[in-house]
VMD Tcl script that draws the C-alpha trace (Angstrom):
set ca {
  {-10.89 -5.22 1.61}
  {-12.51 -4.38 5.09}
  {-16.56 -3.96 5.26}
  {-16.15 -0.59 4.98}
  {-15.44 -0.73 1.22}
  {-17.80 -2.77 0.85}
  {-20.52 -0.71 2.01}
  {-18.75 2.22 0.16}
  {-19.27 0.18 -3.19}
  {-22.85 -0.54 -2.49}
  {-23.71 3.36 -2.02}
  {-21.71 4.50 -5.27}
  {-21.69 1.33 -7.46}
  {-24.14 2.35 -9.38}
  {-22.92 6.00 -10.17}
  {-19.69 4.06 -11.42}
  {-20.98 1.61 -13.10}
  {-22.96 4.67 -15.14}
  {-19.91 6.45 -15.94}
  {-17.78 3.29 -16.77}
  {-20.09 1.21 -18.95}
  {-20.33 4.39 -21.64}
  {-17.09 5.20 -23.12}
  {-18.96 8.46 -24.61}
  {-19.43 9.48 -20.91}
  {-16.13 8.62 -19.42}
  {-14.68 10.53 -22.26}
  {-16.73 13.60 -21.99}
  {-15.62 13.80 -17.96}
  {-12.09 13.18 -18.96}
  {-12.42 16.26 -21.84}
  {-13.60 18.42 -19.50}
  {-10.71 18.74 -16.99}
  {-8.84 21.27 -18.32}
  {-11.42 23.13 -19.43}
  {-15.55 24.12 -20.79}
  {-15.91 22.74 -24.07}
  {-19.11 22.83 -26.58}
  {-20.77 19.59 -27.82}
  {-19.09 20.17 -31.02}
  {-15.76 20.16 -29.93}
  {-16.10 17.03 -27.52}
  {-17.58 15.30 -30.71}
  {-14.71 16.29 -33.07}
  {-12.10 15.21 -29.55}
  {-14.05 11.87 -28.82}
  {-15.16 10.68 -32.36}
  {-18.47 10.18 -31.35}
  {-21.77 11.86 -33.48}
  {-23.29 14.94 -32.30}
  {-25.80 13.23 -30.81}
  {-23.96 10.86 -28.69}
  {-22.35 13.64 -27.15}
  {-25.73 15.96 -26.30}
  {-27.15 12.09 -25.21}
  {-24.01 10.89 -23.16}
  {-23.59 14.98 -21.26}
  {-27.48 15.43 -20.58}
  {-27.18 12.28 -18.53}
  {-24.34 13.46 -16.70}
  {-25.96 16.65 -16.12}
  {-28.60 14.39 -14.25}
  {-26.19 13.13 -12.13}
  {-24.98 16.91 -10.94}
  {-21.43 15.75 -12.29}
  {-21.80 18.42 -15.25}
  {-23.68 21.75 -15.89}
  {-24.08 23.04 -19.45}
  {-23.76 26.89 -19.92}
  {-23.27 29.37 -22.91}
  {-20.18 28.71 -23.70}
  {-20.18 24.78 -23.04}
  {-20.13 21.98 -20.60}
  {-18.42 22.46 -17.30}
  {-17.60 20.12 -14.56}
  {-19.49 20.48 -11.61}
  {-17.07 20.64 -8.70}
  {-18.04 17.20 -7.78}
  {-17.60 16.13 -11.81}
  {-14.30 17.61 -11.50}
  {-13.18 15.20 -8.43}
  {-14.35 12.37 -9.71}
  {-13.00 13.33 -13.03}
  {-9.63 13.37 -11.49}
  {-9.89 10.16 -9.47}
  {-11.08 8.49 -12.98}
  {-8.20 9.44 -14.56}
  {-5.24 8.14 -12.08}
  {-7.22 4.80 -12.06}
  {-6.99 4.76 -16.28}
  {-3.36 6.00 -15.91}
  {-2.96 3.39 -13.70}
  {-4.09 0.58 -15.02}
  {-2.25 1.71 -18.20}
  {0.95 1.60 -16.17}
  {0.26 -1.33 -15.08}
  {-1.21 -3.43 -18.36}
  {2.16 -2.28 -20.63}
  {4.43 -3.63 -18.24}
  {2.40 -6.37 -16.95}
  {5.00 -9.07 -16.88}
  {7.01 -6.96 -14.77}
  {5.17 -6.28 -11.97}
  {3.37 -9.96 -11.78}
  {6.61 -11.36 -11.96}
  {8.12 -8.28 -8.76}
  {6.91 -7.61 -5.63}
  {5.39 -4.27 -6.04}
  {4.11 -3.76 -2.66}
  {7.89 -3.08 -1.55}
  {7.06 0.15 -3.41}
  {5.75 2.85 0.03}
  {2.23 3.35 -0.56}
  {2.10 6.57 -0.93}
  {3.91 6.58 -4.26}
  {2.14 3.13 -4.91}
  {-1.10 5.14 -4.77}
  {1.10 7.21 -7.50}
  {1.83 4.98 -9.92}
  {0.57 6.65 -12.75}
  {2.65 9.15 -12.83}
  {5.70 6.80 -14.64}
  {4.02 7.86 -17.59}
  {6.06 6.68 -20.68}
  {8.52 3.67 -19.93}
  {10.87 1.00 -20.86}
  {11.49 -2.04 -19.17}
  {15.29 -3.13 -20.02}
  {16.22 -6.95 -20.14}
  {19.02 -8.83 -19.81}
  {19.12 -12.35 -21.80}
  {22.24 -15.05 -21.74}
  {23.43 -13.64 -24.42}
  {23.84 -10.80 -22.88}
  {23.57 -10.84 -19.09}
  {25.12 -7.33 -18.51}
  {22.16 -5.66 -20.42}
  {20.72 -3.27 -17.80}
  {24.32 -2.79 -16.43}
  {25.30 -1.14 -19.57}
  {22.24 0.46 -20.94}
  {22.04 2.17 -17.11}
  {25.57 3.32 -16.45}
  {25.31 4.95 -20.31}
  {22.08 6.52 -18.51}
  {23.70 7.91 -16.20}
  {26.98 9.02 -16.84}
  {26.23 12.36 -18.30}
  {24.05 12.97 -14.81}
  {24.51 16.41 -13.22}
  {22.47 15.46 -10.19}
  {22.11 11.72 -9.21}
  {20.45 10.17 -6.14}
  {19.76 6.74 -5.50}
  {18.85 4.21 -2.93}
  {20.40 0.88 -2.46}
  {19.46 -2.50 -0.80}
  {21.83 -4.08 -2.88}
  {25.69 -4.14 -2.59}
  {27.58 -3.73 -6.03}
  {31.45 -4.21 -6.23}
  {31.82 -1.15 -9.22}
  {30.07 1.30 -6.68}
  {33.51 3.49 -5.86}
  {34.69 3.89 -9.42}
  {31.12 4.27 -10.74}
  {30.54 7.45 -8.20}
  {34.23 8.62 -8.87}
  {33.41 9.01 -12.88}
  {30.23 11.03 -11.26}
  {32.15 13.50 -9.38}
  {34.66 13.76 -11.77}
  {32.25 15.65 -14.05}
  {30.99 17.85 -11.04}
  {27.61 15.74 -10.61}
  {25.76 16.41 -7.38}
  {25.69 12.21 -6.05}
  {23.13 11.34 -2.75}
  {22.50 8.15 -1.79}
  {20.41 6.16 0.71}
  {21.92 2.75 1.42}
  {21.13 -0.02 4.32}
  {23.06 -0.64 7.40}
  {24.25 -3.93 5.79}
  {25.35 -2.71 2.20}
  {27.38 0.33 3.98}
  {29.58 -2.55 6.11}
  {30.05 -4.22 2.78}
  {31.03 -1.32 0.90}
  {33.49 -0.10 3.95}
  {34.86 -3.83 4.36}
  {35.34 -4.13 0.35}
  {37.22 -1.20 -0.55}
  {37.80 1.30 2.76}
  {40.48 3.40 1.23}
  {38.56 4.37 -1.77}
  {35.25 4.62 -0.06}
  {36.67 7.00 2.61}
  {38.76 9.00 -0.64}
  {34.89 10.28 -2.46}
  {33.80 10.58 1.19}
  {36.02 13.69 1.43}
  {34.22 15.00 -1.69}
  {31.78 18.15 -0.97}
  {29.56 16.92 -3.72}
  {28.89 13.18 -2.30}
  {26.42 12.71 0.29}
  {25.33 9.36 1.52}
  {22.64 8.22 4.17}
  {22.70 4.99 6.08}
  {19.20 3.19 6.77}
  {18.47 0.69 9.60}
  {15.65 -1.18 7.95}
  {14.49 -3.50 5.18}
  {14.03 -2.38 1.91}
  {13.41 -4.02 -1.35}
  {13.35 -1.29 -3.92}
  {15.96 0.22 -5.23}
  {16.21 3.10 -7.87}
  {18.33 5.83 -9.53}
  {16.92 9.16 -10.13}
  {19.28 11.96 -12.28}
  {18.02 14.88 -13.84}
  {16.99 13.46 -17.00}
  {15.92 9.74 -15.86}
  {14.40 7.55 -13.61}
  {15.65 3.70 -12.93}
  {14.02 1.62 -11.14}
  {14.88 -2.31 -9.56}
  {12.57 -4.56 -7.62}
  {12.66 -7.67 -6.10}
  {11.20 -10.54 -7.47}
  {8.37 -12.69 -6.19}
  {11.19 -14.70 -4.68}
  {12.67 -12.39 -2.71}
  {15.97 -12.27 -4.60}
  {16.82 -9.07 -6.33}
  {16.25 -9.22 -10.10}
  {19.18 -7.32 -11.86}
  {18.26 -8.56 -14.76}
  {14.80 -6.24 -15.12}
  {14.87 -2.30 -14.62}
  {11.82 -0.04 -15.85}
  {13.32 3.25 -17.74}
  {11.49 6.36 -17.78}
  {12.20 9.71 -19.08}
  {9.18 11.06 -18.40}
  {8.91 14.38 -16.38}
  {6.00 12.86 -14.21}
  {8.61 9.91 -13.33}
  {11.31 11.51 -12.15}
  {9.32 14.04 -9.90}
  {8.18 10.25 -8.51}
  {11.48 9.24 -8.08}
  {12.89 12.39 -6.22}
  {9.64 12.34 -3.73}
  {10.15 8.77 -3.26}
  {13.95 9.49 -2.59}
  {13.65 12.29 -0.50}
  {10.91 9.49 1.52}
  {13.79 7.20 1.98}
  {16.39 10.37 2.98}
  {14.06 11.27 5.80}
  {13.88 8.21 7.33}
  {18.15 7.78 7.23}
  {20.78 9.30 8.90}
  {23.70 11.06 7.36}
  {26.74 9.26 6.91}
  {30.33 11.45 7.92}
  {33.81 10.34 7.38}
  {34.85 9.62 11.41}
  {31.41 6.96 10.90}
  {33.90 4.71 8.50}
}
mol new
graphics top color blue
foreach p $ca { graphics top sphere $p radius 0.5 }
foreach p [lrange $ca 0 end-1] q [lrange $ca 1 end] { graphics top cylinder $p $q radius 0.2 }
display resetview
């Protein structure tokens, strides 16, 4: 945290501390997004009394962050911003506090910023576990995930020996497969099984994309579900751990943050192996 957010704090610390430290007011900017509602309404929404509401929005009027009219409170356009901004940092921090022992225990900065910055937008998730008793947990649970995929695009720091007969079964029901893998996991994959690596190359539906540098995320996106692997604090891959997520919001994350890792790679052809 440079001096510069410092100073930023110190001119609108106050203004945030206003709208944070009443629930009533945070919950009034948040009602207000999609569109003008009476006081009436926001009291019914929020569960507050009538005169909470008028109390909490006349205060936020003097702040210019709302205007009341004759049909109900509207967002100023500045409210409307800072209504927004409040509600990826609740998302957020939502994300973040139901699957708490996941991310403490993965390094989450491997994550671009970009879609860091995004987080919120996982929505609804799972986060699968393997035990001892049963260490092929996420194994199974994913490749039942997946197999009914139509589309199915991935990327891959990671080698993993059932990779050929895992994308065969994918093409064999006409699923659309891209993939982004490292330099090092396409030698492996070439050295461990050439013949039937170069037999799904020749497969119109298969496209894969080699890329010369580190990463340490890896995830599965299909049409109906989002996967998604991280390191751990060690720097050891955890297969043990995958966050789930059928949510729409996710897997629009998960195709940006593919199509991220696609742009950076170049496309692999058959003469290449």
């Amino acid at each position: 945290m440079g001096r510069k957010s410092y100073d930023a704090h110190d001119a609108v610390g106050e203004t945030l501390k206003f709208i944070t430290s009443s629930k009533v007011r945070t919950k009034i900017m948040l009602g207000l997004q999609e569109q003008p509602k009476t006081s009436s309404v926001l009291r019914d929404e929020i569960g507050a009394s009538a005169s909470s509401v008028i109390h909490a929005a006349r205060d936020l009027e003097k702040e210019d962050l709302l205007v009341e009219k004759e049909n109900g409170y509207h967002l100023t356009s500045v409210g409307s911003v800072v209504a927004a901004k409040l509600q990826d940092v609740i998302y957020t921090m939502d994300v973040l506090d139901r699957g708490k022992d996941f991310w403490l225990t993965h390094d989450v900065a491997a994550i671009p910023e970009p879609f860091l910055d995004r987080l919120h937008e996982l929505g609804e998730f799972e986060i699968l576990t393997s035990s001892v008793r049963n260490i092929f947990k996420t194994l199974t649970v994913y490749k039942e995930l997946t197999r009914q995929a139509r589309t199915f695009q991935g990327v891959s720091p990671i080698f993993v020996d059932a990779f050929v007969p895992m994308v065969k079964k994918l093409l064999a029901n006409d699923a659309t497969v891209q993939l982004v893998v490292t330099d090092e996991v396409l030698e492996e994959l070439v050295d461990f099984d050439r013949e039937g690596f170069s037999s799904i190359m020749e497969n119109d539906n298969l496209s894969i994309w080699r890329l010369d540098e580190a990463v340490t995320v890896a995830f599965t996106v299909t049409d109906a579900v989002l996967a998604l692997g991280l390191f751990g604090q060690d720097g050891i891959y955890d297969a043990s751990h995958d966050l789930v997520s059928r949510d729409k919001g996710a897997i629009n994350w998960g195709r940006e943050l593919f199509k991220y890792y696609k742009s950076r790679a170049r496309l692999v052809v058959l003469e290449d192996i």
